[in-house]
C-alpha positions as CSV (number, residue, x, y, z in Angstrom):
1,X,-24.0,8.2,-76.7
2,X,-22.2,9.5,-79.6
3,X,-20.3,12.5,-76.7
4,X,-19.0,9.6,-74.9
5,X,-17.4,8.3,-77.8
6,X,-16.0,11.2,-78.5
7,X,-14.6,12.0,-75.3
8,X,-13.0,8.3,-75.2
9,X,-11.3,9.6,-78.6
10,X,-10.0,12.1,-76.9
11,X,-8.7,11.3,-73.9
12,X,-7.1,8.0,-75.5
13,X,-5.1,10.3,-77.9
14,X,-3.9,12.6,-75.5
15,X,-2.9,9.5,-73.6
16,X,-2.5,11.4,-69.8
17,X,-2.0,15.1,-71.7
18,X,-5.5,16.1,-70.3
19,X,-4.2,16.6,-66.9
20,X,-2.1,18.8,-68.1
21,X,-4.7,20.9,-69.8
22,X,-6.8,21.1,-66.4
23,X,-4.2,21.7,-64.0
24,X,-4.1,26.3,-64.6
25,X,-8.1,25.8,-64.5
26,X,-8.3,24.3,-61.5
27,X,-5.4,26.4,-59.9
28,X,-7.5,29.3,-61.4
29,X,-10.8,28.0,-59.7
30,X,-9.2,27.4,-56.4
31,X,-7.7,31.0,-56.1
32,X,-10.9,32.3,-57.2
33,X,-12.6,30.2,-54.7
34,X,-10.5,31.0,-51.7
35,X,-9.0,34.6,-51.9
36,X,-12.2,35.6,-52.9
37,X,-14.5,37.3,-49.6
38,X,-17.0,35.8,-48.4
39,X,-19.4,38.7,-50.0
40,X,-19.3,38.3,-53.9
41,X,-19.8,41.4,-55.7
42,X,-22.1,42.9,-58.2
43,X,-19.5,43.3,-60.5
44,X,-18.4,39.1,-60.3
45,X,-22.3,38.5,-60.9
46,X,-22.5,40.8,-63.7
47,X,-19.0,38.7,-65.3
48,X,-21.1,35.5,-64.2
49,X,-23.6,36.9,-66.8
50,X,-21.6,37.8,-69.2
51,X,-19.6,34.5,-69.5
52,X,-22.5,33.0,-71.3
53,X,-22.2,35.6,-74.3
54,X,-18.2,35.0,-74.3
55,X,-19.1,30.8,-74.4
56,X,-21.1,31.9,-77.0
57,X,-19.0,33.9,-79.4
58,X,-16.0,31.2,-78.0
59,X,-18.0,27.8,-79.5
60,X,-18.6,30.3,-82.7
61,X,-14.8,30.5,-83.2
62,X,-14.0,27.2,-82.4
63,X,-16.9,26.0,-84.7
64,X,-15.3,28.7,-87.7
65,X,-11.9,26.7,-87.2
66,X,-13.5,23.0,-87.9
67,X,-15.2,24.8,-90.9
68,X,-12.2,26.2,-91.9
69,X,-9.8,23.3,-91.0
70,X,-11.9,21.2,-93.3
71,X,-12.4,23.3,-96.2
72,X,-8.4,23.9,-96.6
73,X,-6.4,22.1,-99.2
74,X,-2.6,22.7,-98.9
75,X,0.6,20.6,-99.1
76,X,0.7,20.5,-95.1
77,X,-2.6,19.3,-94.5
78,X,-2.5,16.7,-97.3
79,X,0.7,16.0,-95.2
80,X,-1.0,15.6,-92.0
81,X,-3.3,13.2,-93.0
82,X,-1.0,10.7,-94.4
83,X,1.2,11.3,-91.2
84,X,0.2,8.9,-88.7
85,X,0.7,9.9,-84.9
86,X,1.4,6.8,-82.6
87,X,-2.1,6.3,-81.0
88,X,-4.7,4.3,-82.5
89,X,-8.6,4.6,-82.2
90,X,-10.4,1.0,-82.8
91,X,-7.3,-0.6,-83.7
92,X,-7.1,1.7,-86.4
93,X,-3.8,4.5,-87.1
94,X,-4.7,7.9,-86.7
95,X,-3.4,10.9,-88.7
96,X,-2.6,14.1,-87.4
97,X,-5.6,15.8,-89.2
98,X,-7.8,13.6,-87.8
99,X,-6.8,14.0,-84.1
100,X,-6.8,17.5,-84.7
101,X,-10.5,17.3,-86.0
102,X,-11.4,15.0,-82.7
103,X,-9.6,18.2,-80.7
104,X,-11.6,20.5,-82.3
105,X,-15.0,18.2,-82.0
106,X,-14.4,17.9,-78.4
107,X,-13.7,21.5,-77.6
108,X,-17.4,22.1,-79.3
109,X,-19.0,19.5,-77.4
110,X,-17.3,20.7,-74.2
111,X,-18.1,24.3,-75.1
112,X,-21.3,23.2,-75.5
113,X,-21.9,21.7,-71.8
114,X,-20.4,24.7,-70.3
115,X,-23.1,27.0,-72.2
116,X,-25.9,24.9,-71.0
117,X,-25.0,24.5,-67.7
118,X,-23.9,28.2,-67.6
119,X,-27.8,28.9,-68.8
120,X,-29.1,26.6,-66.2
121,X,-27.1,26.2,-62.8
122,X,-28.5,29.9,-62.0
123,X,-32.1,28.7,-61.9
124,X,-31.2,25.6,-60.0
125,X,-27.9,27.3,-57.5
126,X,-27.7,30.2,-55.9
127,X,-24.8,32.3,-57.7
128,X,-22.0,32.0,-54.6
129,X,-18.4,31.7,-54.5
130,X,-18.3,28.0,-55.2
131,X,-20.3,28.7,-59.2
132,X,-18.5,31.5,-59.6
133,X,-15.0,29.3,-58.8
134,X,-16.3,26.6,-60.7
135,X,-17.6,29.0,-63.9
136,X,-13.8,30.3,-63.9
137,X,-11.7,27.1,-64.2
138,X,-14.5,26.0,-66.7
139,X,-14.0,29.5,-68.7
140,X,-10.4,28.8,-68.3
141,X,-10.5,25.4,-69.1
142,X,-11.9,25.9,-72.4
143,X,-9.5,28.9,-73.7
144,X,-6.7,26.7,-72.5
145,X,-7.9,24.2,-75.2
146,X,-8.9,26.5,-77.7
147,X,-5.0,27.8,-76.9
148,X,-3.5,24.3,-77.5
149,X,-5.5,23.5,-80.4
150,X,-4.7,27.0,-82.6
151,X,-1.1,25.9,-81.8
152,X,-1.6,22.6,-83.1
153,X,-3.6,24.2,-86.2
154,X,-0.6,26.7,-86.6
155,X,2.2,24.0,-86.3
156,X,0.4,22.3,-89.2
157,X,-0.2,24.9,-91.7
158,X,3.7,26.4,-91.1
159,X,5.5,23.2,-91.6
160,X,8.3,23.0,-93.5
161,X,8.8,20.9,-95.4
162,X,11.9,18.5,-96.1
C-alpha cells in the first residue's frame, strides 16, 4: 500500500513531467525491439544477465544519495526546505527537499521492481526480443531518473545565494 502512495506523490509533483522522463526509454525499447534480428545473440543474453548486477550496484547508489542527502547540513539545504515548490501533497506545501527525497524514494522503489522482475521474468518468459526490449527502456528508464535526480541534488547544493 504504502508504494502506491508514494508513486501518487510522485507523479502529483511532477504534475505531467513523467512523460517526459519515459519518452528516450521507450524510444530506446522500441529501436531495440525492432532493428534488432529476429535471432538474439549470446552476447544480448549474457547483457540480459548482467543487468541485474548493474540494478544492483544502481539501487546501491541511489540508496547512498538518500543517505547522504539526509545526513547533509548546509546553508542550501536548510534553504531548500523552507523553500516551498508550488505543488502540494494532502493539502499540505511541499519543500524542495522534501520532493527531492520523494524522487529519490521512488527511484528505490522503482529500482527495486525492476530487480525483482529482472530476477524472475526469466523463470516465467522465455528471454526474446520483446524482454530484452522491455529490460532496456526499463534499464534506461531508471538512469534517466537517477540522471534528473543528481541534477536536481547538484542544483541544490551549488546555489547561490542572494
Amino acid at each position: 500500500m504504502e508504494y502506491f502512495l508514494l508513486f501518487i506523490e510522485y507523479h502529483v509533483l511532477r504534475k505531467g513531467k513523467v512523460f517526459k522522463n519515459l519518452i528516450a526509454p521507450i524510444f530506446v525499447g522500441l529501436c531495440v525491439f525492432f532493428f534488432r534480428g529476429s535471432s538474439i545473440p549470446d552476447d544480448i543474453i549474457a547483457l540480459c544477465a548482467g543487468l541485474t548486477n548493474v540494478l544492483g550496484i544502481l539501487i546501491g547508489f541511489s540508496i547512498s544519495v538518500f543517505a547522504i542527502l539526509l545526513s547533509i547540513d548546509n546553508d542550501n539545504i536548510r534553504e531548500a526546505k523552507k523553500e516551498m515548490i508550488d505543488a502540494k501533497l494532502y493539502s499540505k506545501p511541499i519543500s524542495l527537499f522534501e520532493a527531492l527525497l520523494v524522487d529519490i524514494a521512488y527511484i528505490i522503489i522503482i529500482q527495486g521492481l525492476f530487480l525483482i522482475a529482472n530476477i524472475l521474468a526469466p523463470l516465467f518468459i522465455d528471454t526474446s526480443r520483446i524482454f530484452i526490449a522491455m529490460d532496456t527502456a526499463c534499464i534506461t528508464y531508471v538512469v534517466v531518473l537517477i540522471l534528473r535526480c543528481v541534477l536536481d541534488m547538484y542544483f541544490i547544493l551549488t546555489r547561490k545565494h542572494k
